[in-house]
C-alpha positions as CSV (number, residue, x, y, z in Angstrom):
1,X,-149.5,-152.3,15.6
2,X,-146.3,-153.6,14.8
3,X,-145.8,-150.9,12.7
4,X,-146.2,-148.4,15.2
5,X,-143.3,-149.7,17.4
6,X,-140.8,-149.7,14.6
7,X,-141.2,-145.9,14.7
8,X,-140.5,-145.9,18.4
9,X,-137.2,-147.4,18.1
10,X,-135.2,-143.9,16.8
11,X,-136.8,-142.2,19.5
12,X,-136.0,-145.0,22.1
13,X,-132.3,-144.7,21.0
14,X,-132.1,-141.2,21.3
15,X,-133.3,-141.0,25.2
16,X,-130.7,-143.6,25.7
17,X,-127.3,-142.6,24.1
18,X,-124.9,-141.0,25.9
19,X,-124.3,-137.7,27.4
20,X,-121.0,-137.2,28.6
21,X,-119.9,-137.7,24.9
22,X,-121.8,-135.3,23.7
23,X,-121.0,-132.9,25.5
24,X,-117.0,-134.0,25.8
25,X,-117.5,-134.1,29.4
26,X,-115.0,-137.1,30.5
27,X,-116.5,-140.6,30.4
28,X,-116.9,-143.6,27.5
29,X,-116.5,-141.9,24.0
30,X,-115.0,-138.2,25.5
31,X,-112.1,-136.7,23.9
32,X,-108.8,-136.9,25.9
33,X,-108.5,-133.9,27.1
34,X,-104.4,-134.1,26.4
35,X,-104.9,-135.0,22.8
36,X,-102.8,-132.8,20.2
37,X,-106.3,-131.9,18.7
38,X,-107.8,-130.1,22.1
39,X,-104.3,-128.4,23.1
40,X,-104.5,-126.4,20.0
41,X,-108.2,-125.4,20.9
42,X,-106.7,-123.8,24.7
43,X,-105.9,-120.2,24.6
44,X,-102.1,-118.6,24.5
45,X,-100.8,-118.6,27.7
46,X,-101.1,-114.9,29.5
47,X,-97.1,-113.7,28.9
48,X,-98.1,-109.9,29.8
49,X,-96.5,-109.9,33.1
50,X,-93.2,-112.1,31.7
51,X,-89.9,-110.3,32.0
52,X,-88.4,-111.5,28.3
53,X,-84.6,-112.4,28.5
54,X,-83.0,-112.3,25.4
55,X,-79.1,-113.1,25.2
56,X,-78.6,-110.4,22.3
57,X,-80.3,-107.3,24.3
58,X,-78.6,-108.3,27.3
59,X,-75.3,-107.8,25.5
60,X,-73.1,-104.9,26.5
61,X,-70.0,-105.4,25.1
62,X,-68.4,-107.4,22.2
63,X,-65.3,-108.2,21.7
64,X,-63.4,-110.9,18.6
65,X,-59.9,-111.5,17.7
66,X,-58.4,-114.2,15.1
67,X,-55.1,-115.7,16.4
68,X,-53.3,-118.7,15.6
69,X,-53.2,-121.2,19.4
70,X,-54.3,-124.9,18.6
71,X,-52.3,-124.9,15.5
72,X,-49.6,-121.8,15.4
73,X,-49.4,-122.7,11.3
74,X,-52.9,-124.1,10.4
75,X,-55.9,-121.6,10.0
76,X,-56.9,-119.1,13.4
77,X,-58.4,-119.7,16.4
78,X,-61.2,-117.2,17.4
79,X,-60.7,-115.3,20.3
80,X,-64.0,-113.9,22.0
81,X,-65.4,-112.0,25.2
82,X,-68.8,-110.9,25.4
83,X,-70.0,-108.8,28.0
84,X,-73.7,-109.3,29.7
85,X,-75.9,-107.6,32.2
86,X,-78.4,-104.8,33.3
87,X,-75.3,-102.8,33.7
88,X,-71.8,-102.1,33.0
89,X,-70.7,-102.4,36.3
90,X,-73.3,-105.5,37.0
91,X,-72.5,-107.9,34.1
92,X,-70.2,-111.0,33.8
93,X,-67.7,-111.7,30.9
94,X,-67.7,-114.9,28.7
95,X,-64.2,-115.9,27.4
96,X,-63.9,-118.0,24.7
97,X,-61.6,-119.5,22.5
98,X,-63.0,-121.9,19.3
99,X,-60.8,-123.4,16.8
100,X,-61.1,-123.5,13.1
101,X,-63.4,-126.3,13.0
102,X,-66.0,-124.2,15.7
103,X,-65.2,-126.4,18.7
104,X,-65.0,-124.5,21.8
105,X,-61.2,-125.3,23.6
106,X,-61.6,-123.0,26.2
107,X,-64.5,-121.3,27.9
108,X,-63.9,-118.8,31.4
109,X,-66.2,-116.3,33.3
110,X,-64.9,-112.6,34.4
111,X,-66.9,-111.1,36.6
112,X,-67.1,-107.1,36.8
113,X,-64.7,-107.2,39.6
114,X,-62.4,-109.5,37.6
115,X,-62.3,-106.6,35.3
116,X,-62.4,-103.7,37.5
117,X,-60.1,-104.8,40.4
118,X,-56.9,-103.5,38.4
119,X,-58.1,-99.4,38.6
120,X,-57.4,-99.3,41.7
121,X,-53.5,-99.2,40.5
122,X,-54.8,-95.8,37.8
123,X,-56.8,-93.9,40.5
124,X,-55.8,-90.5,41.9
125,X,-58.2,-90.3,44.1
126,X,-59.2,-92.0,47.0
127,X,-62.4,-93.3,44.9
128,X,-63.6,-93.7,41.2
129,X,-66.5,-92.5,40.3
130,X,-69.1,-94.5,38.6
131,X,-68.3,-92.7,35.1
132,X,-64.6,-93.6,35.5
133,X,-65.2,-97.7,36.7
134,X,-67.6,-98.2,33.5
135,X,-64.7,-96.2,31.2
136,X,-62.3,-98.7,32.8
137,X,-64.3,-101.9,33.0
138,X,-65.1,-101.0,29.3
139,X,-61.0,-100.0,27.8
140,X,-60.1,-104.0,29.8
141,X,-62.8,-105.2,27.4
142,X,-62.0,-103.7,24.2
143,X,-57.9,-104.1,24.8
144,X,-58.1,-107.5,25.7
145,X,-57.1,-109.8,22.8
146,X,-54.2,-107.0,21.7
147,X,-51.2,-108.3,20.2
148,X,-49.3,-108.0,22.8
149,X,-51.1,-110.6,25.1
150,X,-49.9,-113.1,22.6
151,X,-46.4,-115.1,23.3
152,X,-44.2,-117.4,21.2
153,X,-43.1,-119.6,22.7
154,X,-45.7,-120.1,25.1
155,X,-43.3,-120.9,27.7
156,X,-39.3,-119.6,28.0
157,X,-36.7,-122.4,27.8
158,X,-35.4,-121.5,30.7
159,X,-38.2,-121.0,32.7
160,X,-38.7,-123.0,35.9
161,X,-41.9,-125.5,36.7
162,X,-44.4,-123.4,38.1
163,X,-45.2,-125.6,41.5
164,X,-48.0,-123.2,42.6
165,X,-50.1,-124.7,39.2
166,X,-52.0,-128.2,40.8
167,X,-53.3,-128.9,38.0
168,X,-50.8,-128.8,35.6
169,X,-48.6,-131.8,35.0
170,X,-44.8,-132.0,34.8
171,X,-45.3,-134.1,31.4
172,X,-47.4,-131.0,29.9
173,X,-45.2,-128.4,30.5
174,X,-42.0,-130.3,29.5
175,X,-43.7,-130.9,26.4
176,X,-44.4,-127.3,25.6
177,X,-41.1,-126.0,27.0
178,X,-39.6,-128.0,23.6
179,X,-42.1,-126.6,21.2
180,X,-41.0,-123.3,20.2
181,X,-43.6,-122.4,17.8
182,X,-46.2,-122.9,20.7
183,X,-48.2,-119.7,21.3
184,X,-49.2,-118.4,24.8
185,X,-52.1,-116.0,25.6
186,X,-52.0,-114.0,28.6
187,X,-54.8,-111.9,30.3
188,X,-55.3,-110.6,33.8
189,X,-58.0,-111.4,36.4
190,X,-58.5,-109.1,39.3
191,X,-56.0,-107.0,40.8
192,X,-52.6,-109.1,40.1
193,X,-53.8,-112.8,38.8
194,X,-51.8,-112.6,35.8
195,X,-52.2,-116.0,33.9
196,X,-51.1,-117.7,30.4
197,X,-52.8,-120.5,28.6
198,X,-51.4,-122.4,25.9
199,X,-53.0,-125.9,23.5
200,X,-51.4,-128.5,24.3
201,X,-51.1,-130.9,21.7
202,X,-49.9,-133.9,24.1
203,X,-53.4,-133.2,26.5
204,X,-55.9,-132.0,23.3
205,X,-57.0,-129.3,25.7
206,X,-56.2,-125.7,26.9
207,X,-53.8,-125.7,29.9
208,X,-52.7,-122.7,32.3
209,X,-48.9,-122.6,32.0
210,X,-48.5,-119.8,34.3
């Protein structure tokens, strides 16, 4: 008789173990369902209907120019603009100036109407067509780091303080107004925003001079 229960007990132990574990429904001895092991079981997420975005298809326009600015006799700055968007005339400019050591000094978004504002000075009509706004848009692009947007000195001896800059400081532009090796870049923004920057070694940054 005794014998006969000994063969019970595996049977016994069976009807009593656990189901939830078994079947990794959550309770004692179920896998956590965040565990590294069970992501890697879950299907790819459905991207079908995702619009991708991808910085380098976006990219309409290209521009690069190597200038001496932070250091007018070390090696040369990098001048860049690159032009984004569905559209020529529906994109956005990034400006950018990085030094030899790839540190960004300056960094400035043109819109398409920072660009575009200027035509109306060209036209010979009353309107532009769409043809001749792109053309334009597109020539501001490509001529903007020419030579002749550089200046040395950045600023004129004589020249007066500009009051109309807030936040450029009297000690900054005295200090740049005696450097005559400083170098000036200027570009225009809309119709008649004219401006210069210039490194300033006494700040470590990129100022607006005028």
């Amino acid at each position: 008789m005794r014998f006969s229960w000994l063969l019970l007990l595996p049977l016994l132990a069976a009807c009593n173990s656990n189901p939830s574990a078994e079947r990794g429904e959550p309770g004692f001895g179920a896998a956590d369902p965040e565990s590294p092991a069970d992501a890697t079981a879950l299907p790819a997420p459905d991207t079908a209907s995702t619009k991708a975005v991808s910085a380098v298809s976006d990219t309409l326009r290209t521009v690069r120019q190597k200038h001496n600015f932070s250091n007018p006799k070390g090696p040369a700055d990098l001048f860049k603009l690159v032009y984004r968007g569905p559209s020529i005339l529906d994109g956005t400019g990034e400006f950018t100036i990085t030094n030899p050591t790839g540190e960004v000094i300056f960094r400035e978004m043109l819109t398409e109407p920072d660009l575009e504002a200027a035509l109306v000075y060209e036209m010979k009509n009353p309107t532009a067509t769409r043809a001749e706004r792109e053309t334009y848009v597109l020539r501001r692009i490509d001529r903007f780091f020419v030579p002749s947007q550089f200046h040395t000195p950045a600023i004129d001896p004589n020249a007066a303080f500009p009051t109309g800059l807030e936040t450029l400081e009297r000690a900054t532009w005295d200090d740049l107004q005696h450097r005559p090796d400083a170098i000036g870049f200027d570009y225009l923004k809309g119709k008649e925003d004219r401006q210069r920057i210039a490194w300033s070694p006494l700040t470590k940054q990129v100022v607006r001079v005028q």
